[in-house]
C-alpha positions as CSV (number, residue, x, y, z in Angstrom):
1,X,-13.2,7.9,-9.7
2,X,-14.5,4.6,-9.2
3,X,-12.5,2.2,-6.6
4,X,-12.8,-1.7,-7.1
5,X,-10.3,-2.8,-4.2
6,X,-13.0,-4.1,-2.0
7,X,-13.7,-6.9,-4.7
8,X,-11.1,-6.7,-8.0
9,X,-8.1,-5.5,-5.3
10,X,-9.3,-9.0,-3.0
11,X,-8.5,-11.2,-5.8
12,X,-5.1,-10.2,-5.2
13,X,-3.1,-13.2,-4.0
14,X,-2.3,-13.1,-0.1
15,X,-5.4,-11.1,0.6
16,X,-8.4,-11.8,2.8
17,X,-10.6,-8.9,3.6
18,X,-12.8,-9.8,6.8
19,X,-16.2,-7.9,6.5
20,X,-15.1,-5.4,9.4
21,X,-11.9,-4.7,7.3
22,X,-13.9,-4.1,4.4
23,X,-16.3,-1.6,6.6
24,X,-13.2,0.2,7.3
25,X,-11.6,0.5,4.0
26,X,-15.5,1.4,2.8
27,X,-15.5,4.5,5.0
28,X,-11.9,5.8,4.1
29,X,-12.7,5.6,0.9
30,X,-15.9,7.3,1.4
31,X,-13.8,10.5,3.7
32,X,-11.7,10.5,1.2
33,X,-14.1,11.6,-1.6
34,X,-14.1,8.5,-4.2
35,X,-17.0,8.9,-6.3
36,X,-18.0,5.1,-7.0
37,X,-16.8,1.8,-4.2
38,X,-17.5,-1.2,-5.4
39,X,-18.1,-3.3,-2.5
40,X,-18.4,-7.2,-4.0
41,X,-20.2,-9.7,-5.4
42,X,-23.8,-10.3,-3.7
43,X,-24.6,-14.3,-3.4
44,X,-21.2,-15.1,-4.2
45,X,-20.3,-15.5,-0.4
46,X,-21.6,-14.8,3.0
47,X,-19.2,-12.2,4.0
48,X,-20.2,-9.8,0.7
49,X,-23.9,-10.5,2.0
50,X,-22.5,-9.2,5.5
51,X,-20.8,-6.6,4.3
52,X,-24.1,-5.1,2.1
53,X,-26.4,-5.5,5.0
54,X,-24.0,-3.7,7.4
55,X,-23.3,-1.1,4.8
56,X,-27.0,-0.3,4.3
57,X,-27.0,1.2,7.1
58,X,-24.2,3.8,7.0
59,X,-24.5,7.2,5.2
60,X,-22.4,7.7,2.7
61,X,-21.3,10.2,0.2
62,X,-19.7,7.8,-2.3
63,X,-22.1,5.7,-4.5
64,X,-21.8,2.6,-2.9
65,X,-22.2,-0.2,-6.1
66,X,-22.7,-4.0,-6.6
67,X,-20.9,-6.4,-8.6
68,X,-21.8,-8.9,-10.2
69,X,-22.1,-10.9,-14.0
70,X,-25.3,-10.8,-16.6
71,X,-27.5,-13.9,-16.2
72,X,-26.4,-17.4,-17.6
73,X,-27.6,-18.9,-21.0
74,X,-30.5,-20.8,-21.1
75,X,-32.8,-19.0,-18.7
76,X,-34.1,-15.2,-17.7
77,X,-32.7,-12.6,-15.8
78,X,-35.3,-12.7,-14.0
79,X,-34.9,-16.6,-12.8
80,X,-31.0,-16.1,-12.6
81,X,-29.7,-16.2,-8.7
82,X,-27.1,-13.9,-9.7
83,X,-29.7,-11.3,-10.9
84,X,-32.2,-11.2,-7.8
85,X,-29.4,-11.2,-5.4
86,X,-28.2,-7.9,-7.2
87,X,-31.9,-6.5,-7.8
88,X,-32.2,-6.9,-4.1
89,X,-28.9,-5.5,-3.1
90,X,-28.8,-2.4,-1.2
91,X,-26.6,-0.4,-3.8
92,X,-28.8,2.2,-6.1
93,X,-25.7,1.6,-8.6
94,X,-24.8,-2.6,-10.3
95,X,-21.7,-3.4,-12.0
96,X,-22.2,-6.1,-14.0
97,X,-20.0,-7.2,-17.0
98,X,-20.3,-9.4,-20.2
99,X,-18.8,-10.4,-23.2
100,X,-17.6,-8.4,-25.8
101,X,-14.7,-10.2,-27.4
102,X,-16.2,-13.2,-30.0
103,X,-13.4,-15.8,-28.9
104,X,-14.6,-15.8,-25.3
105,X,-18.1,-15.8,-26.7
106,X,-17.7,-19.0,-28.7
107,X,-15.2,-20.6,-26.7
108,X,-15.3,-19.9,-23.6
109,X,-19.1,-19.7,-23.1
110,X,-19.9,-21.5,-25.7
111,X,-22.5,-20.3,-27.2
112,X,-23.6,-18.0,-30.4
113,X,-23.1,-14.4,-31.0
114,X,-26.5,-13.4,-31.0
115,X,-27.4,-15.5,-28.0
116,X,-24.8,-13.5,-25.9
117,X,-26.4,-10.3,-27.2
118,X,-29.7,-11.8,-25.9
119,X,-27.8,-12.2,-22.3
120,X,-26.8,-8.4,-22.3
121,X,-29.7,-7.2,-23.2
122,X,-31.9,-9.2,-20.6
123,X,-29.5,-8.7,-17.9
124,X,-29.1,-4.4,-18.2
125,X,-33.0,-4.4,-18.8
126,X,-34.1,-6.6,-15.8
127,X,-31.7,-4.7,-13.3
128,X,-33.4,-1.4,-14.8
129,X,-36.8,-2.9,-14.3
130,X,-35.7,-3.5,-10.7
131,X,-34.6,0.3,-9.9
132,X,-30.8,0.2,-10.5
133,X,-28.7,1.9,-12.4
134,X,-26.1,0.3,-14.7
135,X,-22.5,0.0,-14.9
136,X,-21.6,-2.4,-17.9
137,X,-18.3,-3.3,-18.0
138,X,-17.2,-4.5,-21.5
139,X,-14.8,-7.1,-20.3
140,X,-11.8,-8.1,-22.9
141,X,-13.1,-5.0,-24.8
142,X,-10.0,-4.1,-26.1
143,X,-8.8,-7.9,-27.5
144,X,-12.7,-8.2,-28.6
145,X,-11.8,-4.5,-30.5
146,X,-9.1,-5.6,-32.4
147,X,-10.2,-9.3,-33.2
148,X,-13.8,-8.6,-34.1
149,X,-14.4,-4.6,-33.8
150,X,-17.8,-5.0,-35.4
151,X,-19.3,-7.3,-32.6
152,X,-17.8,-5.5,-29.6
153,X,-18.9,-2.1,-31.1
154,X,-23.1,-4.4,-31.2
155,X,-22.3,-5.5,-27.7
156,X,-21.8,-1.8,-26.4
157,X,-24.7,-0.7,-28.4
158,X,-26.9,-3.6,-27.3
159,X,-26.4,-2.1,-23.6
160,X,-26.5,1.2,-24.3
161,X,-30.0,0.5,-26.1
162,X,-31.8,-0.8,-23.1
163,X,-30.2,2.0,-20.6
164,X,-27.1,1.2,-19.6
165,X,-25.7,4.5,-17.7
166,X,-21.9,3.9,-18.1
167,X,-20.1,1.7,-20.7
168,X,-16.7,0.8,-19.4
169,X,-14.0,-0.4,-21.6
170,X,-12.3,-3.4,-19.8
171,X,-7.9,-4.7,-20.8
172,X,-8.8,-7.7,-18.2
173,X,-6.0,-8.9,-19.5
174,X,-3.9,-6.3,-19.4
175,X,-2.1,-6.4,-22.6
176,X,-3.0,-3.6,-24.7
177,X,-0.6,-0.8,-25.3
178,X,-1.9,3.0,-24.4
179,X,-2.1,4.0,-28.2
180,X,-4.6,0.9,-28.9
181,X,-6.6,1.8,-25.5
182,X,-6.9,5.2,-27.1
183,X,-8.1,4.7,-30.4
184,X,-10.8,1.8,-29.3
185,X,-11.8,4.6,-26.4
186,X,-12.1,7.5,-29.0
187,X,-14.4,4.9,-31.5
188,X,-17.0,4.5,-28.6
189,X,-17.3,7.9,-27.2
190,X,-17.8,9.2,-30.3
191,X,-20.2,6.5,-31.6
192,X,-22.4,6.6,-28.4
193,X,-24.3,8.9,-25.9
194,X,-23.5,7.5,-23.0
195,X,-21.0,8.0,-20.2
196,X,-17.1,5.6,-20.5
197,X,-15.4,4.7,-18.2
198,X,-11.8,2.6,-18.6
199,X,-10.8,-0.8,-16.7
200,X,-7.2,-1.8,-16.4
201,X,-4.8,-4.3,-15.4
202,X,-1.0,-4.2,-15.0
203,X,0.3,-7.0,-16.6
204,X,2.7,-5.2,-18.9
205,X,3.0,-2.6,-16.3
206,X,0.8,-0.1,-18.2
207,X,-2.4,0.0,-16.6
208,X,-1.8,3.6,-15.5
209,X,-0.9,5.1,-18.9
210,X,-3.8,3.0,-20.8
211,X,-6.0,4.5,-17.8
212,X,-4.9,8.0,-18.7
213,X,-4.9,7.3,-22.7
214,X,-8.9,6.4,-22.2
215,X,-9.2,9.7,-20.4
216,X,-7.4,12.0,-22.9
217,X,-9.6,10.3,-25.6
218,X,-12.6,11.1,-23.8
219,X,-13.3,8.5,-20.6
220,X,-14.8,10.2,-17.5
221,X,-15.0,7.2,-15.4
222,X,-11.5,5.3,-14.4
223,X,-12.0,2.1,-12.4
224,X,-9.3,0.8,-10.3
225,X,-7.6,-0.2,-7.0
226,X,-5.9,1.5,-3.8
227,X,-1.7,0.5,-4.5
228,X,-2.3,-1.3,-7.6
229,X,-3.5,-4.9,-5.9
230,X,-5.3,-6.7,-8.0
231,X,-5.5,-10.3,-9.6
232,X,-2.4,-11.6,-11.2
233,X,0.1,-8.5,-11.7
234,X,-2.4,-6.3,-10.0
235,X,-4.9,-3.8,-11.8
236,X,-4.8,0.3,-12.3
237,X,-3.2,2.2,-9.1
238,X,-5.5,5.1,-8.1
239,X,-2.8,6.3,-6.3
240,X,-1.1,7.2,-9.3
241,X,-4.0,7.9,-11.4
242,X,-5.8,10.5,-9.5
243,X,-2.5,13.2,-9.1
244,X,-1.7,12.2,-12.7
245,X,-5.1,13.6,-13.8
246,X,-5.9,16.2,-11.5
247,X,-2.2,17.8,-11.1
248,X,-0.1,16.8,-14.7
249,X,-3.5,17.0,-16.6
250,X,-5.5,19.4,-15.5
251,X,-8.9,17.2,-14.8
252,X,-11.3,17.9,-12.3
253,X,-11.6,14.7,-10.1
254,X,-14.5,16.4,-8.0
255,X,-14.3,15.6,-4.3
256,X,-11.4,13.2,-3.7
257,X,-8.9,15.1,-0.8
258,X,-5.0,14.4,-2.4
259,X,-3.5,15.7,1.4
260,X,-5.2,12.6,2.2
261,X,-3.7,10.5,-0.9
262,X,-0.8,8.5,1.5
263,X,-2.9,8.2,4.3
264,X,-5.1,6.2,2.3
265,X,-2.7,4.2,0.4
266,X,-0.7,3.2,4.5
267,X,-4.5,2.5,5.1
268,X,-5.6,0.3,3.3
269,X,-1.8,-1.7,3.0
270,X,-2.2,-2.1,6.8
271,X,-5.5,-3.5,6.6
272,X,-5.0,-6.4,3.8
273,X,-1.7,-7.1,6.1
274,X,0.1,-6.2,3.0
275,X,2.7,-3.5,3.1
276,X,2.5,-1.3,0.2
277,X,5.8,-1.3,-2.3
278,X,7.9,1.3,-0.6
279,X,8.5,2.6,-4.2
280,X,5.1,3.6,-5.7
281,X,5.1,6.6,-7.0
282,X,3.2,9.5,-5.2
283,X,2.8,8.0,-1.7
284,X,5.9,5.3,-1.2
285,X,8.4,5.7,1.3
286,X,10.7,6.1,-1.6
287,X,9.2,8.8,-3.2
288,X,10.7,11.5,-2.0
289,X,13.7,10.2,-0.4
290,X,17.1,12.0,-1.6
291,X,20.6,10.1,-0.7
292,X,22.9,11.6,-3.4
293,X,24.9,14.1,-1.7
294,X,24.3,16.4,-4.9
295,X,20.8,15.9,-4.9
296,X,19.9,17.1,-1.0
297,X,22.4,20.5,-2.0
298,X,20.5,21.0,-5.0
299,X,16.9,20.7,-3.0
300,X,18.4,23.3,0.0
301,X,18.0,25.6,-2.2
302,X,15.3,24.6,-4.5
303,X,13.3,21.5,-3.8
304,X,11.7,21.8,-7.5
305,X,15.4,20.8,-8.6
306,X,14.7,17.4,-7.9
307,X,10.7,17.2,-7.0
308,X,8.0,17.3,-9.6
309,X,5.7,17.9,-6.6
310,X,5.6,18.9,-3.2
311,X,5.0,15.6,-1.6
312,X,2.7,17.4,0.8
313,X,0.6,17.6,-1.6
314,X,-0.4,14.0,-1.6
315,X,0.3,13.9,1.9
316,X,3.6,12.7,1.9
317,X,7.0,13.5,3.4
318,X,10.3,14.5,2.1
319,X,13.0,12.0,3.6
320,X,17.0,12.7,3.8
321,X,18.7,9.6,4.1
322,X,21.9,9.4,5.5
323,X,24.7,6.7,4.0
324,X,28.4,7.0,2.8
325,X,27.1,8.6,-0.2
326,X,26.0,11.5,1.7
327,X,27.5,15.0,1.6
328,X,27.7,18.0,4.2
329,X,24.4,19.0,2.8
330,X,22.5,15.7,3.9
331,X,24.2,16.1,7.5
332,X,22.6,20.2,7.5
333,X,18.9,18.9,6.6
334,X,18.8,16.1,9.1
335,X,20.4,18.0,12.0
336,X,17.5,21.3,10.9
337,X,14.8,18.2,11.0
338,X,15.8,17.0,14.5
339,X,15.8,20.6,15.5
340,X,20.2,20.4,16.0
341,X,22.2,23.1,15.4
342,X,23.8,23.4,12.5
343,X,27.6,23.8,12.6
344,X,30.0,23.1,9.5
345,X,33.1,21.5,11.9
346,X,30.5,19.1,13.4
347,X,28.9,18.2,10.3
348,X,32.3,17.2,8.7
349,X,33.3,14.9,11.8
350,X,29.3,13.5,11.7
351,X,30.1,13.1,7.9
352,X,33.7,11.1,8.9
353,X,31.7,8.9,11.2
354,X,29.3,8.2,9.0
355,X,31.2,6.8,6.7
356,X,33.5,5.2,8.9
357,X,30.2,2.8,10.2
358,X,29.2,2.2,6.9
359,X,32.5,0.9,5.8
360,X,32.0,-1.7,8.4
361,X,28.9,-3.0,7.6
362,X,26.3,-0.2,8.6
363,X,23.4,0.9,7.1
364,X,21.7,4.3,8.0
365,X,19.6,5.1,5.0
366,X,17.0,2.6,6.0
367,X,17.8,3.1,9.7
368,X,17.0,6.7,10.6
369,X,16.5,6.2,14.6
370,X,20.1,4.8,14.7
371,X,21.4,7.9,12.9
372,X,19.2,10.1,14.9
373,X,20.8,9.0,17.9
374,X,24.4,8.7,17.0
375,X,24.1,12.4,15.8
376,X,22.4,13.6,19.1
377,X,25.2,11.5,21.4
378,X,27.7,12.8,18.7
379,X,26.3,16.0,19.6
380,X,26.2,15.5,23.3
381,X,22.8,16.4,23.3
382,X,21.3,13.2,25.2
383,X,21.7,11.0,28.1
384,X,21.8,7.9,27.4
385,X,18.8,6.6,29.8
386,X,20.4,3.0,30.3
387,X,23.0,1.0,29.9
388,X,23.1,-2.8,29.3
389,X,25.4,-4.1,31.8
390,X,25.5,-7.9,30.9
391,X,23.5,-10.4,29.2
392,X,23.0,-14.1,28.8
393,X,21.7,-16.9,26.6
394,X,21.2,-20.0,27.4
395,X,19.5,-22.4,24.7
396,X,18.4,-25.9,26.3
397,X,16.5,-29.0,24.2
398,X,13.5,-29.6,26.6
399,X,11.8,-33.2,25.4
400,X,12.5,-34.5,21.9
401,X,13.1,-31.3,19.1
402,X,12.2,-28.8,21.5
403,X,14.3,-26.1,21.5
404,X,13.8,-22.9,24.7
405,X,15.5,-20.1,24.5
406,X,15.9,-17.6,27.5
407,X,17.6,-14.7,28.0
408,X,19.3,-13.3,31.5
409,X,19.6,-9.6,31.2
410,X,21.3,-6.8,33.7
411,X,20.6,-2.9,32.7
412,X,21.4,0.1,34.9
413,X,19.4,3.1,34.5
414,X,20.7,6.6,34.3
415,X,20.3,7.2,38.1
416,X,22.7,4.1,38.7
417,X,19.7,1.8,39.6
418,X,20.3,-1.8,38.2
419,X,17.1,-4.4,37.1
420,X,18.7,-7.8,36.6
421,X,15.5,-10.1,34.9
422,X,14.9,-13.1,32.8
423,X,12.5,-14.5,30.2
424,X,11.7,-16.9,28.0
425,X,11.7,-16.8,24.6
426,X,10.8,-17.7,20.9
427,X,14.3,-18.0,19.9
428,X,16.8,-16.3,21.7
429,X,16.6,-12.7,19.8
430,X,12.9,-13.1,21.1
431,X,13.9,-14.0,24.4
432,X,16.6,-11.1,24.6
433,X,14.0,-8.6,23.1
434,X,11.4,-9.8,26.0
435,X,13.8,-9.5,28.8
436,X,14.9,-6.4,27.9
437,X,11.8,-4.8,27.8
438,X,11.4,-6.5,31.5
439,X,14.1,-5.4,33.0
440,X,13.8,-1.5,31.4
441,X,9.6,-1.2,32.4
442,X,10.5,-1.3,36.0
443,X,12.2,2.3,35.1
444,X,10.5,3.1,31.7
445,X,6.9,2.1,31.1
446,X,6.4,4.1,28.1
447,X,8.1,0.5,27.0
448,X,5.2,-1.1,27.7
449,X,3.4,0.3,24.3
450,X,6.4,-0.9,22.3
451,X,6.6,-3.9,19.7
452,X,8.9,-4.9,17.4
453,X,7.3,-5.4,13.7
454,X,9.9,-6.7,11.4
455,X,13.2,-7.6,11.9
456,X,15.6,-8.7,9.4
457,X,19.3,-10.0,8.9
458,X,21.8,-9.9,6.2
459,X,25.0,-11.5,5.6
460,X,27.2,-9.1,4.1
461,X,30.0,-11.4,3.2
462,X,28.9,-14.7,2.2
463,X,32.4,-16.1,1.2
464,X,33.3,-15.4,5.3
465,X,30.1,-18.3,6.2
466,X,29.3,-18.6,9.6
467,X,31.7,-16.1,10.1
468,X,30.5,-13.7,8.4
469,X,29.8,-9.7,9.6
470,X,25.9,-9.6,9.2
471,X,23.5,-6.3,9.8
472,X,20.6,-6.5,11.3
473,X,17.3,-4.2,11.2
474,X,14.9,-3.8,13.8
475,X,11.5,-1.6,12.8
476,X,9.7,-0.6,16.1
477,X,6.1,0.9,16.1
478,X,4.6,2.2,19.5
479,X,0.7,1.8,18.1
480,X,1.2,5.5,16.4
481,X,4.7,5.8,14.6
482,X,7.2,3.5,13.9
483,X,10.9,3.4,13.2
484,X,14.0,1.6,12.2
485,X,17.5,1.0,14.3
486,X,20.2,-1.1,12.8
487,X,23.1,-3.0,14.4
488,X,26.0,-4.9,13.4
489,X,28.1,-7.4,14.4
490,X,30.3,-10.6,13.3
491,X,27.7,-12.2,16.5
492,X,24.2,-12.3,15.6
493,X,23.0,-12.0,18.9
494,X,25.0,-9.1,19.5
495,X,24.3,-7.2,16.2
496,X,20.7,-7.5,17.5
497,X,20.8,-6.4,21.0
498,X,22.4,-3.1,19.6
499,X,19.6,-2.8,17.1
500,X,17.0,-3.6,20.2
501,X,19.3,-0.9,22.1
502,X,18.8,1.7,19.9
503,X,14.9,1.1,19.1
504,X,14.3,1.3,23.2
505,X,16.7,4.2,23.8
506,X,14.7,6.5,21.0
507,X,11.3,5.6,22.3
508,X,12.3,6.7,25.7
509,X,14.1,10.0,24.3
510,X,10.9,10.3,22.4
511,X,8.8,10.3,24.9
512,X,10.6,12.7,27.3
513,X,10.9,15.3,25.0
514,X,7.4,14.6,24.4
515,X,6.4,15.5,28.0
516,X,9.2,18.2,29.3
């Protein structure tokens, strides 16, 4: 397993790795048993230079490897920047790649054939001479294959001839189906004695099954990224790739921990500020999320009726949702995970209700505080620990296109003590949201660890314009878990104080069931 998101997954578009963040991601990786982390391009920029000095330093278990291309035309390896800075890196293992496809060779570069065998051959053979061991990475191997097979086949033997370790087969461009991936594999595994590895990118969404094509035909090293991010449509998904092999296939993927598989994938999302797709396969949100009412009876009884793994096995969780396509057995599995009894009448009312709120515009399946709450009230199982007894906006143009918002709030705990505050805001859900909070501290300071991380609206009937019902969603995080609340309303302003409601009222439950 060799993991390229510190340099191929930072090319993705949106995505600026600082060298602490990289440090980070480095050592997850590293826990989490990855054999190979490529960490960037040495010379290329001063935070790579960073990162490699830092990184020296730590003790790893993963092979920690450079990056980097072979020398330029015209002069040797051993003059080329590009080549000290990677003879002097601190990695025992450089990644370098070259050309293998003519077309790039002649037009791109433009220079001959034979030259560019000359620039393989001095590159893998300097870097050898310097101590390091070499990755080659073939790149275009696949289009070089099928346009000129005879001089990609002299490229790989070129670099296998001077001591090249690994030989890795390279779709940068991502177009090559899985049966043309494993053909080209099977030719150079069994034309050379060396170790091949397989490089792929996603842009015809198949960079997984090429990945596993290369394998079945004989790969043993598979490059690619945490959550698929990558340059242009993103390249192999790890996350995919490593319980494809090691629980459909059967492959030993040595030390890599799967029960850490999602952890790693929030991880790293969280640290490129970049939420991963809630609907990757193996460690999305989505993954194991049932609604159909048939589907959640089915899994009472058998989850392997609609699973094809546990997803504890990859570290994830099995999610119920809740929405008016729900039946009696959704309502059983959510009250058993909130630790509610479990009665039929109830569940048939909760059901009613449900269904009722969702007719009007409300969403529960991506808002499961709400529905915990409503259940537990529904229940009479809570308190509710406040009340909101009035509230105000005022919006005011201070100076020329300057708009203040502020928010006058009155809330009454559940002792009958009443907080009446104000604040200022960045638009008035802002300003309501910060007065809230204000007034509710006095009485709840677990409050005070609470923030709001996304918030959305939608219209649900655009022909009714401005007055039109619209839903929002609120998603909450108190530094260690977060969740979702949902409110609706044909006021905006209203439909998100109930959302704000809800996400305070089930942190403060939280929390005192937390510490009875």
């Amino acid at each position: 397993m060799y993991d390229t998101t510190l340099r191929d997954g930072a090319q993705t578009e949106g995505i600026s790795f600082s060298t602490e963040d990289k440090l980070e991601i480095l050592k997850k990786l590293d826990s989490f048993g990855i054999d190979f982390v490529e960490g960037g391009w040495p010379s290329s920029n001063p935070k790579d230079d960073e990162f490699f000095r830092r990184a020296s330093s730590l003790k790893l278990g993963t092979k920690l490897t450079a990056f980097g291309s072979t020398c330029k035309h015209g002069a040797p390896a051993e003059k080329d920047k590009n080549m000290k800075a990677l003879a002097a890196c601190c990695a025992e293992y450089i990644c370098i790649f070259g050309k293998t496809w003519d077309f790039h060779v002649t037009d791109a570069l433009k220079i001959s054939l034979d030259d560019n065998l000359k620039i393989v051959e001095d590159s893998v053979k300097y870097l050898i001479s310097k101590g390091k061991k070499v990755i080659f990475d073939c790149e275009h191997f696949f289009d070089g294959y099928k346009g000129n097979k005879e001089y990609a086949m002299r490229v790989v033997r070129t670099a296998v001839g001077v001591g090249a370790e690994w030989i890795v087969l390279c779709d940068t461009n991502g177009g090559s189906l899985p049966s043309e991936v494993s053909k080209a594999t099977e030719d150079v595994v069994n034309s050379f004695d060396v170790g091949v590895g397989i490089h792929c990118h996603n842009d015809s969404e198949l960079a997984v099954a090429c990945s596993l094509a290369a394998v079945e035909s004989g790969a043993r090293m598979v490059q690619g990224t945490v959550n698929g991010i990558g340059e242009r449509c993103g390249n192999a998904n790890l996350c995919s790739i490593m319980p494809n092999l090691s629980m459909k296939m059967g492959y030993d993927i040595g030390s890599v921990d799967l029960a850490k598989l999602t952890a790693v994938s929030v991880f790293v999302g969280e640290t490129a500020n970049m939420r991963p797709h809630p609907g990757l396969p193996y460690v999305g949100e989505r993954a194991f999320a049932h609604k159909g009412g048939m589907h959640v009876s089915a899994l009472s009884r058998d989850t392997r009726t609609y699973e094809h793994i546990p997803p504890e096995s990859v570290g994830n969780k099995r999610r119920i949702l809740i929405s008016d396509m729900s039946g009696r057995a959704s309502i059983s599995s959510k009250l058993k995970e909130f630790g509610i009894s479990d009665e039929g009448k109830d569940n048939k009312e909760i059901l009613e209700r449900i269904k009722d709120l969702e007719s009007k515009g409300y969403q529960f399946d991506g808002a499961e505080a709400s529905f915990e709450l409503l259940v537990k009230r529904f229940k009479g199982n809570v308190v509710r620990p406040f009340d909101v007894v009035g509230f105000r906006m005022y919006i005011d143009e201070v100076g020329k296109n300057d708009i203040v918002s502020e928010a006058s709030v009155k809330v009454m705990d559940r002792h009958g003590n009443l907080e009446h505050t104000a604040s200022d805001g960045d638009g008035p859900v802002n300003a309501l949201d910060s007065a809230l909070r204000k007034a509710l501290s006095r009485f709840y300071p677990v409050l005070n660890s609470v923030r709001l991380t996304d918030y959305k609206v939608r219209v649900l009937d655009e022909r009714a314009a401005t007055a039109a019902t619209v839903r929002v969603l609120i998603r909450s995080t108190d530094g260690n878990d977060s969740w979702t609340t949902v409110g609706v309303s044909q006021n905006v302003i209203e439909a998100s104080l109930l959302a704000l409601v809800d996400s305070m009222e089930y942190a403060i439950l939280r929390h005192e069931s937390e510490n009875v």
